[in-house]
Each structure stands twice: as C-alpha cells, then as structure tokens.
C-alpha positions as CSV (number, residue, x, y, z in Angstrom):
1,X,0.0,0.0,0.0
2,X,1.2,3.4,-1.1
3,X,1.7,6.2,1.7
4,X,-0.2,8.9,0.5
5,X,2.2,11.8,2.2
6,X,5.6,10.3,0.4
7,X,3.0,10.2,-2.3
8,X,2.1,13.3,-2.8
9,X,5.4,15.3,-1.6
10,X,7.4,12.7,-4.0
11,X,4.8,14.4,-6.8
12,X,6.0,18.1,-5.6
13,X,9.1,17.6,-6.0
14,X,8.9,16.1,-9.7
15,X,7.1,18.9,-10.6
16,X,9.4,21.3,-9.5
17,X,12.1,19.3,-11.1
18,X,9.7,20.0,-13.9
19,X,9.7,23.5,-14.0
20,X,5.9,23.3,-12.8
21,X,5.9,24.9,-9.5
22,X,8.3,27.6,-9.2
23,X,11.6,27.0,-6.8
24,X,11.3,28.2,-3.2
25,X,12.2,31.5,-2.9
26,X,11.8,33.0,-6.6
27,X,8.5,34.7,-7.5
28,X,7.3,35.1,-10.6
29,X,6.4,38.5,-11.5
30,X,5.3,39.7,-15.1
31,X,7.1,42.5,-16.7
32,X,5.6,45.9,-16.8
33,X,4.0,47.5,-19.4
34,X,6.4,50.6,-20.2
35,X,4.3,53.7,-18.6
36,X,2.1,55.3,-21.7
37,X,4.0,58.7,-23.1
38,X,2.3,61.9,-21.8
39,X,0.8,64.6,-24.7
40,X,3.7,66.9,-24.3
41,X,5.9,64.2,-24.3
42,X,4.3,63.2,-27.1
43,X,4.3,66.3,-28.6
44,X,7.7,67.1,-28.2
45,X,9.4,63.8,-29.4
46,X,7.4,64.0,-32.1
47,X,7.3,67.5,-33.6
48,X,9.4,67.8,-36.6
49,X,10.2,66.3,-39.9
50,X,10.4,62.6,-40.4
51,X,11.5,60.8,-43.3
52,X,10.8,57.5,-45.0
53,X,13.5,54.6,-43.4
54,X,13.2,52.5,-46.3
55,X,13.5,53.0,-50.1
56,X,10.5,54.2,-51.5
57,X,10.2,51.2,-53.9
58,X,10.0,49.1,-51.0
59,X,7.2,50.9,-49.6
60,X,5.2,50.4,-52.3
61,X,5.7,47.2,-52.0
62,X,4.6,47.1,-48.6
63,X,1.6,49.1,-49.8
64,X,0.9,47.1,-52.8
65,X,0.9,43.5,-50.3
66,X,-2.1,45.6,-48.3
67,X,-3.4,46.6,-51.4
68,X,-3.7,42.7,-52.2
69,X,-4.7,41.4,-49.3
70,X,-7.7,44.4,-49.2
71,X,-8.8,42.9,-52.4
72,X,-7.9,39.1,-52.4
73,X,-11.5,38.1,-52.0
74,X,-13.5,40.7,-54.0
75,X,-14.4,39.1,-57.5
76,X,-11.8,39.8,-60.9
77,X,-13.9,42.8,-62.1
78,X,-14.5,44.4,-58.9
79,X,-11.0,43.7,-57.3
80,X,-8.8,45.6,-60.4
81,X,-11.1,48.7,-59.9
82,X,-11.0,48.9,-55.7
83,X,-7.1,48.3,-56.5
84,X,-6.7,51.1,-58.8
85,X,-8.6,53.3,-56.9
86,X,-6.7,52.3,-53.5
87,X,-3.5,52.8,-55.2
88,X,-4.4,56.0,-56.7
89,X,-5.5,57.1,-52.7
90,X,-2.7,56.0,-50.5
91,X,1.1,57.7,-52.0
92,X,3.8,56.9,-50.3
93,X,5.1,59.9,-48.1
94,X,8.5,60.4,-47.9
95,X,8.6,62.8,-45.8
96,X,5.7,63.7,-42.8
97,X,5.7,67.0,-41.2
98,X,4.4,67.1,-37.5
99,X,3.6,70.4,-35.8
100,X,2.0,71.4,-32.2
101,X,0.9,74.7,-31.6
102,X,0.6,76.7,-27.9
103,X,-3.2,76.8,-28.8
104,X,-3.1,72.7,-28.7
105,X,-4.0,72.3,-32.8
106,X,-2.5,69.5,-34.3
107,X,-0.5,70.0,-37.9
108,X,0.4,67.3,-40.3
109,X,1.6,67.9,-43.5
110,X,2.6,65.1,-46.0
111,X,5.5,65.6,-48.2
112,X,5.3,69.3,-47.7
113,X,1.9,69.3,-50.3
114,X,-0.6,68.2,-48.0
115,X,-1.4,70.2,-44.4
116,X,-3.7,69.7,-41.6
117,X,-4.6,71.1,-39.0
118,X,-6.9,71.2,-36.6
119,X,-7.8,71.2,-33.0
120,X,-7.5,67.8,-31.0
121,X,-10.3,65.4,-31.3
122,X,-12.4,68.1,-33.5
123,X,-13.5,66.6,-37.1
124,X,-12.7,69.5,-39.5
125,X,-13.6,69.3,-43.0
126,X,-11.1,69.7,-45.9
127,X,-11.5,69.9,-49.8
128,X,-8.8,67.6,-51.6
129,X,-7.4,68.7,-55.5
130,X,-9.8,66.4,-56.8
131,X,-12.7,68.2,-55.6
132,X,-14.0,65.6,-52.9
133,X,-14.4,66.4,-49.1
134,X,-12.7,65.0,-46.3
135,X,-13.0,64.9,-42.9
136,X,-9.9,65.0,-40.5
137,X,-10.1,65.0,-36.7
138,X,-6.6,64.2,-34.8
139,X,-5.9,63.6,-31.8
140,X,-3.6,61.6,-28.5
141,X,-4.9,58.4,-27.3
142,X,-2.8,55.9,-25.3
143,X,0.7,57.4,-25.6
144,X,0.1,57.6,-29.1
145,X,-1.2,60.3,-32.3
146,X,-3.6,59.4,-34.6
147,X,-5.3,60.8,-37.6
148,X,-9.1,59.5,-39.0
149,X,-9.8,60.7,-42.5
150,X,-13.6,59.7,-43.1
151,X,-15.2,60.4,-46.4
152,X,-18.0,58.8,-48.5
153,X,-16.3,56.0,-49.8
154,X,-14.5,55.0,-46.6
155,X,-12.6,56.0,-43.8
156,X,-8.6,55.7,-43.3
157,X,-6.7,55.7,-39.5
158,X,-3.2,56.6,-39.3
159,X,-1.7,55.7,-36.1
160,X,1.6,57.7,-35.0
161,X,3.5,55.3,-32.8
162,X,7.5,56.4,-31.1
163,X,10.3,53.7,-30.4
164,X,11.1,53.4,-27.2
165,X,14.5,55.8,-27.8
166,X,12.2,58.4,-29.8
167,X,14.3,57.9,-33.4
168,X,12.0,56.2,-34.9
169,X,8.2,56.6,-35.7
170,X,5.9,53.8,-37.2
171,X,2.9,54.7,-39.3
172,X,0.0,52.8,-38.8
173,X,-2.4,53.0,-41.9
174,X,-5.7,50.9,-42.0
175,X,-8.5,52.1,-44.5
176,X,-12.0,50.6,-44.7
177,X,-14.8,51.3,-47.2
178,X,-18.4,49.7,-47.9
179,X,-17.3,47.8,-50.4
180,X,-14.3,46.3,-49.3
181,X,-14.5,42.7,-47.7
182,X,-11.2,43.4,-45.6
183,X,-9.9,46.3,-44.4
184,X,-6.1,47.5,-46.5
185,X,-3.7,47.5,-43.6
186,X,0.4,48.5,-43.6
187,X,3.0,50.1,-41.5
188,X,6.0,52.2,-42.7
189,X,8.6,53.3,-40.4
190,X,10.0,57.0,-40.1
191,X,13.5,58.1,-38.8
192,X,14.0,61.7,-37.4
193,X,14.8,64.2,-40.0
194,X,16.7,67.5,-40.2
C-alpha cells in the first residue's frame, strides 16, 4: 500500500524538477508595461520632420501586399477597380511633417503638399485637388497620435506610434470602405529628420 504523504510530496518535488511549480524562494512577477507617453511628451518627441527609413520602392511594395490582401477576396472585375482606386489614394510619403501649436492644434503635412490642422479630437472638413471632401479630426490616445480621415467612400486611421528611444516613428495606416470585404492595412517606419 502506497503512503499517501511520500506520495504526494514525492509528486512536488517532480514537478518542480519540472519547471511546474516555481523554486522556493523565486517569484514570478510579469514584466511591466512601459508607462504610456504623456501629450507633451508626445508632442515634443514628435514635432518635426520625419522621413521614409526605407527605399521608396520598398514601400510600395509594402503598400501594394495591403493593397492585395484588401482585395484578395473581391471578384476579378471588382478587385482591379478597388485596386486602382486604392493605389491612386494611399502615395507613399516620404517625408511627414508634425507640428504642435501653444493653442493645442494638431499640424500634419505630407510631403510638404498636403497640411492639416486642426484642433484635438475636432472633425474639420477639408477639400482635396480632386474636388472631394474630407474629414480629418486628430488627436492623442494611449501614448500615441492618430489621424481619422472619413469620407464617403470610406474612412482611413493613421496611427503615429514612437520607439522606445524616440528615433523612430511607425505609421499605422488601415482604410475601410463599404465595399471592401477586408480592411487595407500596412505600417511604414519614419527616422527623425533635419
């Protein structure tokens, strides 16, 4: 007959041999989230020029794999026109502006031909050179900027994230329309500029 205490402390310490109980004496603690960035944090590290930290062809190739995947499960017809017009709407910047005034407004210009501002988390409307409207409202959310263009045929979210060191930015760009089955989805990476 089997003692059930040498039993059950011969089981404890096979499972610590296993790695399934911690050893006495160390605690397992997760890591900590690094602290979300204030709004003037954010709006110092980020105000300035950033430019494009990869070639520009491979950023459209980065654009054009989004562009695929957006369309992938649309029908032949339909998915050469939505990929047209989605490559005809998203250029690659090389070069993004950022700008924070005293009286809290928000600038971004793109490729110094494009600039908007605006106040934070107040939708203003633009018109674009082909005559359309858009709507623009930016603003800080979660140690992070972002930028929501919303027109008729869709809207678009550009999410400004830092590196942990400040150098770099990543562009989050995810657009979404009526017609589209997915939504078009890429990143692009920004060093500081001069």
């Amino acid at each position: 007959m089997t003692n059930p205490t040498r039993f059950a402390l011969s089981a404890a310490f096979v499972a610590v041999l296993c790695g399934v109980l911690p050893a006495p004496g160390h605690t397992q603690s997760p890591t900590p989230a690094p602290a979300a960035r204030t709004q003037d944090e954010m709006r110092r590290l980020l105000s300035g020029a950033w430019l494009l930290a990869v070639t520009a062809p491979q950023a459209h190739q980065a654009v054009e794999r989004a562009i695929a995947r957006a369309t992938g499960e649309m029908n032949y017809f339909l998915q050469s026109v939505a990929a047209a017009q989605l490559r005809e709407k998203t250029p690659v910047n090389e070069r993004i502006d950022l700008g924070f005034a005293t009286t809290g407004h928000i600038t971004i210009a793109f490729d110094q031909r494009f600039t908007y501002t605006t106040r934070p988390g107040v939708g203003q409307d633009f018109r674009l050179d082909d005559g359309s409207d858009v709507n623009i409202t930016q603003f800080f959310r979660d140690g992070h900027l972002e930028q929501v263009f919303r027109t008729t045929l869709g809207n678009r979210w550009n999410v400004y994230t830092l590196s942990p060191d400040g150098q770099t930015m990543t562009v989050a760009a995810t657009q979404q329309g009526p017609m589209m089955p997915a939504p078009m989805h890429f990143t692009l990476d920004y060093r500081r500029g001069t």
